[in-house]
NURO-107592 format. One line per 2 residues: number of its first residue (from 1); their letters; for each residue z, y, x of C-alpha. Coordinates in nm, 2 decimals. Layout:
BEGIN
NUM	a	Z Y X; ...
END
This chain:
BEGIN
1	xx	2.94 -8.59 -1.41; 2.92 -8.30 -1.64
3	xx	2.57 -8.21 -1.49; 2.45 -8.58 -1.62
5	xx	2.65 -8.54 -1.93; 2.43 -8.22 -1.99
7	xx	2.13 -8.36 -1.91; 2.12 -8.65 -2.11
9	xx	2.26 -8.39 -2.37; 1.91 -8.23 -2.41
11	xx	1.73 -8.54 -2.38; 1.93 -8.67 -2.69
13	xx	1.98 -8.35 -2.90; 1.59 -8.31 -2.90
15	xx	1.46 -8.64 -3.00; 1.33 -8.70 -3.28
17	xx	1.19 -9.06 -3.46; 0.99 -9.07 -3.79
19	xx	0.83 -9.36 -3.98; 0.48 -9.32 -4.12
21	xx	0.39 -9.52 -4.37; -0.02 -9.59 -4.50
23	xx	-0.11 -9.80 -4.80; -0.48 -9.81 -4.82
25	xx	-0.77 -9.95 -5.04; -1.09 -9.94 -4.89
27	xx	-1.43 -10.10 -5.10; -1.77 -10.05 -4.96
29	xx	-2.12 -10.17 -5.11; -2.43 -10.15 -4.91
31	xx	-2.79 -10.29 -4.97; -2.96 -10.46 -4.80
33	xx	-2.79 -10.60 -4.55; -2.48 -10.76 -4.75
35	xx	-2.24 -10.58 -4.59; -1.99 -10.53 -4.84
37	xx	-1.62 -10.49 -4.82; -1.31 -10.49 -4.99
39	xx	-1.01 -10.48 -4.85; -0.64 -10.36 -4.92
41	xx	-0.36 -10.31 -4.63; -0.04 -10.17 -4.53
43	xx	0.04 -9.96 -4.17; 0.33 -9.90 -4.06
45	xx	0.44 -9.68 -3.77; 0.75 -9.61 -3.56
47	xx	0.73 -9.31 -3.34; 1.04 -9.16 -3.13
49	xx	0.96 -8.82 -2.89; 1.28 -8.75 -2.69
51	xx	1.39 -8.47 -2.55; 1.38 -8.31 -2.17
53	xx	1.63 -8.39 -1.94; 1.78 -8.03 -1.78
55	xx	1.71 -7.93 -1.46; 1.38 -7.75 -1.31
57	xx	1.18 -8.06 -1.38; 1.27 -8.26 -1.70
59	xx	1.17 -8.60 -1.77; 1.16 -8.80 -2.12
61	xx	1.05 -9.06 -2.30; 0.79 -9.14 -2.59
63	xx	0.72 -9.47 -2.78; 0.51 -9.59 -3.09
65	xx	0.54 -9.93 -3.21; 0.33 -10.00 -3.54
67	xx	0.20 -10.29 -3.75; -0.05 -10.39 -3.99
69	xx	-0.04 -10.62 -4.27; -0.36 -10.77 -4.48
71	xx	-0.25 -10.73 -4.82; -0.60 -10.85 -4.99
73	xx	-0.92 -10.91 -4.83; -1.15 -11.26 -4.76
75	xx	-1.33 -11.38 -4.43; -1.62 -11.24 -4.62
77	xx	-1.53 -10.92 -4.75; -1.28 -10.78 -4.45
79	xx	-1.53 -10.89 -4.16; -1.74 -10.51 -4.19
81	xx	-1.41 -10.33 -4.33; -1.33 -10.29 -3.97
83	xx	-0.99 -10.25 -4.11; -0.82 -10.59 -3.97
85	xx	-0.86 -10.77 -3.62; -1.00 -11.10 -3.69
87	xx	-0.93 -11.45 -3.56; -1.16 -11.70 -3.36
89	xx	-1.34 -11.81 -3.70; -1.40 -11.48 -3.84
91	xx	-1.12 -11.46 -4.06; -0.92 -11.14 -4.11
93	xx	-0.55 -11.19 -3.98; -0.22 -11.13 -4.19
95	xx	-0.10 -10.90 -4.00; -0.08 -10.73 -3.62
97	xx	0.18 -10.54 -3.41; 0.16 -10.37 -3.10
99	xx	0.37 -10.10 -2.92; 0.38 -9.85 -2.62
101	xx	0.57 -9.58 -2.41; 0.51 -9.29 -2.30
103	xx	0.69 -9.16 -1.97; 0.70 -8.75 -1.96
105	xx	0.79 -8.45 -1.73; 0.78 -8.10 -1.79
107	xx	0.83 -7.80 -1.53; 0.79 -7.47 -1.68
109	xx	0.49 -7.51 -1.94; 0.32 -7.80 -1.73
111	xx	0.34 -8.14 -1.92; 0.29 -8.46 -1.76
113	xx	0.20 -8.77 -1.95; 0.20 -9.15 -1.84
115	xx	0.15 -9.42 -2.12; -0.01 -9.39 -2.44
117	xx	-0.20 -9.11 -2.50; -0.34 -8.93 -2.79
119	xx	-0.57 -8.64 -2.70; -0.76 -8.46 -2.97
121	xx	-1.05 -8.32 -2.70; -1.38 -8.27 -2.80
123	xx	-1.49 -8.51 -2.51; -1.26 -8.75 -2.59
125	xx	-1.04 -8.80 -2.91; -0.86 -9.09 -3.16
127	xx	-0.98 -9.25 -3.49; -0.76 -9.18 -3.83
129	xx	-0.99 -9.36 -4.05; -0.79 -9.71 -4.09
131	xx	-0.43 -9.83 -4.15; -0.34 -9.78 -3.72
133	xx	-0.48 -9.50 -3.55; -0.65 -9.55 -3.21
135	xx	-0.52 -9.39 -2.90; -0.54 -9.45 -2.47
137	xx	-0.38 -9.55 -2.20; -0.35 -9.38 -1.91
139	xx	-0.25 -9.02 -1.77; -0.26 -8.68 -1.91
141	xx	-0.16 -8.30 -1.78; -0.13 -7.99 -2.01
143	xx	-0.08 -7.67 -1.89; 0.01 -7.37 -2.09
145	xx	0.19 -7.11 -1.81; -0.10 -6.83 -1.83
147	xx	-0.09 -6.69 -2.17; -0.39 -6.77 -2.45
149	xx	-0.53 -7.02 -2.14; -0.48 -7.43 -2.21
151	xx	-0.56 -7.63 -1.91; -0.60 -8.01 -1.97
153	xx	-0.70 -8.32 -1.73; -0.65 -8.71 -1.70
155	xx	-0.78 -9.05 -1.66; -0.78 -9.30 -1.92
157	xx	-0.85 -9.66 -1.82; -0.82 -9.87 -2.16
159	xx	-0.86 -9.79 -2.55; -0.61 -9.91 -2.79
161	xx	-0.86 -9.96 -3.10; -0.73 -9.91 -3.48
163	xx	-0.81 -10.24 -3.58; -0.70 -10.47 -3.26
165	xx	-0.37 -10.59 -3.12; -0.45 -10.54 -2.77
167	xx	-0.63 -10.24 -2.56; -0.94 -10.26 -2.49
169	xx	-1.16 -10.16 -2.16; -1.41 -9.88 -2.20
171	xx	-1.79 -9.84 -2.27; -2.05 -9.72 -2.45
173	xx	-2.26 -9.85 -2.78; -2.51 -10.16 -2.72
175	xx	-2.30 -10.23 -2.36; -2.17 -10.53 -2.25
177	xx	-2.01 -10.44 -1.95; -1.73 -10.24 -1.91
179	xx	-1.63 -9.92 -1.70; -1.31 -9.90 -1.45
181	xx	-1.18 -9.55 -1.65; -1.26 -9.20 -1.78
183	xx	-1.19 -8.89 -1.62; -1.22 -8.59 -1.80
185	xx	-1.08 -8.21 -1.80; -1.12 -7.87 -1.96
187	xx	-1.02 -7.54 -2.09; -0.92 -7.34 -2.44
189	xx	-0.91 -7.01 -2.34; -0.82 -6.74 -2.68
191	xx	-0.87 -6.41 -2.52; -0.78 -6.30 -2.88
193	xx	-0.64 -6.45 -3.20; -0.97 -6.47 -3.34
195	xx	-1.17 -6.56 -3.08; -1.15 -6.96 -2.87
197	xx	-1.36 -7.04 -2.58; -1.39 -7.41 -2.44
199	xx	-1.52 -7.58 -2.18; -1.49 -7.94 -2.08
201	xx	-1.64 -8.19 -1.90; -1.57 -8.60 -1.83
203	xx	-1.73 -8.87 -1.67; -1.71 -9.27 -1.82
205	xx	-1.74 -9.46 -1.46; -2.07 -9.66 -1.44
207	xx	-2.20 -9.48 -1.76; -2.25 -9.12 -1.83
209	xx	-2.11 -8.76 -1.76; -2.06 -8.53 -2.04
211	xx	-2.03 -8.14 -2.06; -1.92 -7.96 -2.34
213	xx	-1.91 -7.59 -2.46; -1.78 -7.46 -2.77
215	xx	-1.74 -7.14 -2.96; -1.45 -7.08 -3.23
217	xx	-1.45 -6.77 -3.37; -1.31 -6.62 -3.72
219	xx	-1.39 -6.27 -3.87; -1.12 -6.14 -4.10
221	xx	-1.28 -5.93 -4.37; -0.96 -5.87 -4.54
223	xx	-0.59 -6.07 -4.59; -0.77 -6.38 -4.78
225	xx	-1.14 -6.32 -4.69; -1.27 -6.46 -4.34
227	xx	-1.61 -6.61 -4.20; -1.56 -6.82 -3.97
229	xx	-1.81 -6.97 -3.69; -1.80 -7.33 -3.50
231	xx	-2.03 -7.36 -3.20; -2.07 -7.72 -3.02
233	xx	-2.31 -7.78 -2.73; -2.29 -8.09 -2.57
235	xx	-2.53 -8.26 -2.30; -2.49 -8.60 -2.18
237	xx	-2.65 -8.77 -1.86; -2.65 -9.13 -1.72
239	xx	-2.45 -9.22 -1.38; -2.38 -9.54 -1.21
241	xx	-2.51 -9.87 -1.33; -2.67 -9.72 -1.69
243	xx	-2.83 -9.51 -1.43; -2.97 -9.77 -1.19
245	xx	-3.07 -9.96 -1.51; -2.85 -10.25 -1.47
247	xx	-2.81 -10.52 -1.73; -2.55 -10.51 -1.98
249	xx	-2.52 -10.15 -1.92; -2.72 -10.05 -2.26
251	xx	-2.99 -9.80 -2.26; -3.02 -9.52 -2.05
253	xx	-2.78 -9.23 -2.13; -3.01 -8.94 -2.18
255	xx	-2.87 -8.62 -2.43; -2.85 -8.25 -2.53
257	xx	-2.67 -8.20 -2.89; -2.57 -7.84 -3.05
259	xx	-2.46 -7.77 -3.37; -2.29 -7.49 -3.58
261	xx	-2.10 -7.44 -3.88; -1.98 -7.19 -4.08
263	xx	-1.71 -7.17 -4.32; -1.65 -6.84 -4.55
265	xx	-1.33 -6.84 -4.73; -1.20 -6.65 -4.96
267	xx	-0.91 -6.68 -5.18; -0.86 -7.04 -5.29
269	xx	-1.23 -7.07 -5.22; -1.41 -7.23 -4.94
271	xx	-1.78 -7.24 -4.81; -1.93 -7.42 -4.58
273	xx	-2.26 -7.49 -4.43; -2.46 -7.56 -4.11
275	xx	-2.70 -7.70 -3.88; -2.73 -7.96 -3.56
277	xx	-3.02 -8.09 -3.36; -2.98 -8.39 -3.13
279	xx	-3.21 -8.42 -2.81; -3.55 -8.61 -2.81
281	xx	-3.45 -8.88 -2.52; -3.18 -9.05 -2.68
283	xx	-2.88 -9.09 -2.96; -2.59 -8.83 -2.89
285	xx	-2.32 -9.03 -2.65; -1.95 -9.10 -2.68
287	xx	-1.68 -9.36 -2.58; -1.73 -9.66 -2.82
289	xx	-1.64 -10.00 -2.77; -1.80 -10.18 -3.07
291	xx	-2.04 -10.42 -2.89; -1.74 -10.55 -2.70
293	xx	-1.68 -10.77 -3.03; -1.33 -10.78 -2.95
295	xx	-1.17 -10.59 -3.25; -1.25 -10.29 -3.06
297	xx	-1.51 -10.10 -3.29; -1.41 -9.79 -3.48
299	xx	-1.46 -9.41 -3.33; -1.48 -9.04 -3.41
301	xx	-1.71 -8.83 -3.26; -1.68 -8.44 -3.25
303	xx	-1.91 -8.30 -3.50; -1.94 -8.22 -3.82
305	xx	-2.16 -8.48 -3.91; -1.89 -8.75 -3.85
307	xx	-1.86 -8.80 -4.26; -1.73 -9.13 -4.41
309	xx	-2.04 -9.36 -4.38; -2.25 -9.20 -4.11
311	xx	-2.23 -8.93 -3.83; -2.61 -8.88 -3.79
313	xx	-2.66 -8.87 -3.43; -3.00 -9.07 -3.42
315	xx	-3.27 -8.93 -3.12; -3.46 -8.64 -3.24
317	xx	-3.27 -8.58 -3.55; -3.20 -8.25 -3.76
319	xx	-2.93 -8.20 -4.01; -2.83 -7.93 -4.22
321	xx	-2.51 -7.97 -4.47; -2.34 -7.77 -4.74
323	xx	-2.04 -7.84 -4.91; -1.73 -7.64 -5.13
325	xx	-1.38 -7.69 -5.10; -1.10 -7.55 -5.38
327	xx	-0.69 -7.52 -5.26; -0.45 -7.48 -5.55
329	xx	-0.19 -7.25 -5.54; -0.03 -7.24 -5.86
331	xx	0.33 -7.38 -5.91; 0.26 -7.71 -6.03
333	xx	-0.07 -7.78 -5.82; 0.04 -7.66 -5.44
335	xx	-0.09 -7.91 -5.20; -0.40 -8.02 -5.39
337	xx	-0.73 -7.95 -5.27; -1.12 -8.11 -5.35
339	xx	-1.39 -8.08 -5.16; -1.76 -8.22 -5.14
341	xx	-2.02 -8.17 -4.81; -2.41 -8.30 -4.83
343	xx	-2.56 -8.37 -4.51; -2.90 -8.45 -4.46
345	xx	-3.10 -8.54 -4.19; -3.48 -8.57 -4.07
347	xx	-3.69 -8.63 -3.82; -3.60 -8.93 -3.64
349	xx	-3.69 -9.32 -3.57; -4.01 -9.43 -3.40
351	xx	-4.19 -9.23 -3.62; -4.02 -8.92 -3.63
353	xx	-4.07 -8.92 -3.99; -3.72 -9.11 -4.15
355	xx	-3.45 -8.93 -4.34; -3.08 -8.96 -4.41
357	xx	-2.88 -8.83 -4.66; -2.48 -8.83 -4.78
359	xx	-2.28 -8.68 -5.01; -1.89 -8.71 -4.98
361	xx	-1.61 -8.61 -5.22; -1.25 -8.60 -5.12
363	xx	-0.95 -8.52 -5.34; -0.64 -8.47 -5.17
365	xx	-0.25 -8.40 -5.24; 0.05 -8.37 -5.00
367	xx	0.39 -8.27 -5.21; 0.48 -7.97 -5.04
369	xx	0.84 -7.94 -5.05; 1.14 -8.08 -5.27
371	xx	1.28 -8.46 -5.27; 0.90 -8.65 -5.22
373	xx	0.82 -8.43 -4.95; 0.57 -8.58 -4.70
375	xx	0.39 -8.81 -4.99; 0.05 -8.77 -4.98
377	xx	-0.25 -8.90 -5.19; -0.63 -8.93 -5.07
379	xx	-0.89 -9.06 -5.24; -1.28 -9.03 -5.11
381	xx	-1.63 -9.13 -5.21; -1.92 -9.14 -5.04
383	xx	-2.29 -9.27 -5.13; -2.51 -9.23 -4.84
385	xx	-2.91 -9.33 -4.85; -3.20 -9.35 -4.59
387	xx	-3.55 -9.41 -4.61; -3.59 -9.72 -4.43
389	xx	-3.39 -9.86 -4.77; -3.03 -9.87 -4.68
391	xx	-2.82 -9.77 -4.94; -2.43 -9.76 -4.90
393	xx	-2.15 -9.68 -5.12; -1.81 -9.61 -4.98
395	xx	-1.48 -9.58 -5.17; -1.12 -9.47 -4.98
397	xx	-0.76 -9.44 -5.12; -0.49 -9.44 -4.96
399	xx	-0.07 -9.38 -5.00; 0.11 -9.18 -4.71
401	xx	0.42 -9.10 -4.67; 0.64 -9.02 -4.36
403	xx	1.01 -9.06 -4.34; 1.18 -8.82 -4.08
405	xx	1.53 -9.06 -3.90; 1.64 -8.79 -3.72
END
């Protein structure tokens, strides 16, 4: 009895449950496809993490449940907001709930997940960019026993899109069909505090396999002066069905992508700039289920051209960006920052002659400490243009607080 007592002790005394709360206005303007949008909404999530029962293998339990709620927005300004699911007619619903668990174990520094998952993996990661964040179901291990090494593997078999109230199965961009699960795996290995190595590699059944390297490495000058240096390298091939060609499996999967970016910082003061080149044979690749036209577009791809309007990853194409970024410190300002990044791109399209360009700004504030703790403010602009004629304009804000229970 006291044994049980105990372990439902640490499985109790180590919870913890927080509501997150996200008001958001989002307006966008593009020419000349009409696709404009304007659109207002409220998220709202409940998470709880418990504790670990004692013993030499302890078990918990995890659980989200969040909703959404259309506070303004039309049938013909919310349908390319991607911001609400929308009902049989096109029409954006009032609002949408949905909810999961998560079963857990741990033995020594081993995690087991079962449930919902929310990996943050350069092969496979979740979508902030609406009022619900997007996450998986399926299974996850992490390992952390050898010091500086993270070991991490699992199979997802559904998506649980941002903007949808049920998962979705998985695919790729222009597919049709759908794939039985991913299965992916990796490493971070830090064989010092400035230097991260990684390595991993996943496979979508019936679609592709991906590999990924990447380089993280920081160069302290002095206490507040550092250049630091992000290396990607992904190559993508078809398997399965894309493979063989099959209908409804989209075009063949076919891709080598590297890029690079550097940051210098110094002070208050941030730099940043870089380059990325995406193969000749085909767009860069990643889990999207957009052309399912079930609710289930919305995705964010690991690189650091994924900017509000576009992530330019078209065949053959060359980017190059540059941006600033200022953090106040003062006593009054602490948590504020602004930033802007410019990316443009080249070289792509049947001709291998279009261009792309964007500009984004982003002013952001998070009160640090005191009785408002955990409110935060974002506001973000973007105006993006391409030589074919597209023009897009692209205007965020957004409230955010979280509310700790306990």
């Amino acid at each position: 009895m006291l044994t049980m007592q105990a372990a439902q002790a640490e499985f109790i005394e180590d919870s913890k449950a927080e509501i997150d709360f996200k008001n958001y206005y989002f307006d966008q303007d593009q020419e000349p496809n009409d696709k404009d949008s304007t659109v207002w909404g409220q998220g709202i999530e409940l998470s709880y993490q418990s504790g670990f029962t004692e013993g030499q293998v302890g078990f918990g339990l995890d659980a989200t449940a969040a909703a959404g709620i259309r506070l303004d927005g039309s049938k013909d300004k919310a349908k390319n907001s991607l911001m609400f699911p929308l009902e049989g007619d096109g029409s954006p619903t009032n609002y949408w709930t949905r909810a999961y668990p998560t079963l857990k174990a741990r033995y020594q520094k081993t995690d087991v997940k079962v449930g919902e998952l929310r990996p943050n993996l350069p092969i496979l990661s979740r979508s902030f960019a609406r009022l619900l964040e997007s996450a998986y179901l399926g299974g996850q291990v992490t390992s952390k026993d050898v010091k500086g090494l993270t070991l991490t593997g699992g199979y997802v078999t559904k998506a649980i899109p941002r903007a949808s109230r049920d998962a979705s199965k998985l695919s790729i961009k222009g597919a049709t069909e759908t794939s039985d699960g991913f299965m992916f795996g990796g490493a971070d290995w830090k064989p010092n505090k400035n230097l991260t190595l990684q390595y991993y590699a996943g496979e979508l059944d019936d679609f592709y396999v991906q590999q990924f390297i990447g380089v993280k490495h920081k160069f302290p000058f002095s206490e507040n002066q550092s250049f630091n240096t992000d290396l990607r390298l992904f190559d993508t091939q078809a398997t399965g069905a894309n493979e063989r060609g099959e209908k409804g499996y989209g075009a063949k999967v076919d891709n080598q992508t590297a890029s690079v970016d550097f940051k210098y910082k110094f002070k208050n003061h941030q730099l940043q700039f870089g380059a990325q080149k995406i193969g000749d044979d085909g767009d860069f690749l990643h889990m999207n289920q957009g052309s399912l036209d079930n609710g289930a577009d919305g995705t964010f791809i690991y690189l650091p051209t994924n900017r509000l309007l576009q992530n330019f990853t078209n065949a053959g194409e060359k980017s190059t960006w540059y941006g600033y970024r200022y953090d106040f410190n003062n006593q009054y300002l602490k948590g504020l920052n602004v930033s802007f990044l410019k990316v443009q791109g080249r070289d792509f399209g049947k001709c291998g002659c279009a261009t792309e360009s964007e500009i984004d700004y982003t002013l952001r504030y998070k009160v640090p400490e005191g009785k408002f703790k955990n409110l935060g403010f974002t506001a973000q602009y973007g105006k993006f243009k391409k030589s074919t004629g597209t023009k897009q304009e692209q205007s965020r804000i957004y409230l955010t607080y979280t509310m700790p229970i306990f």
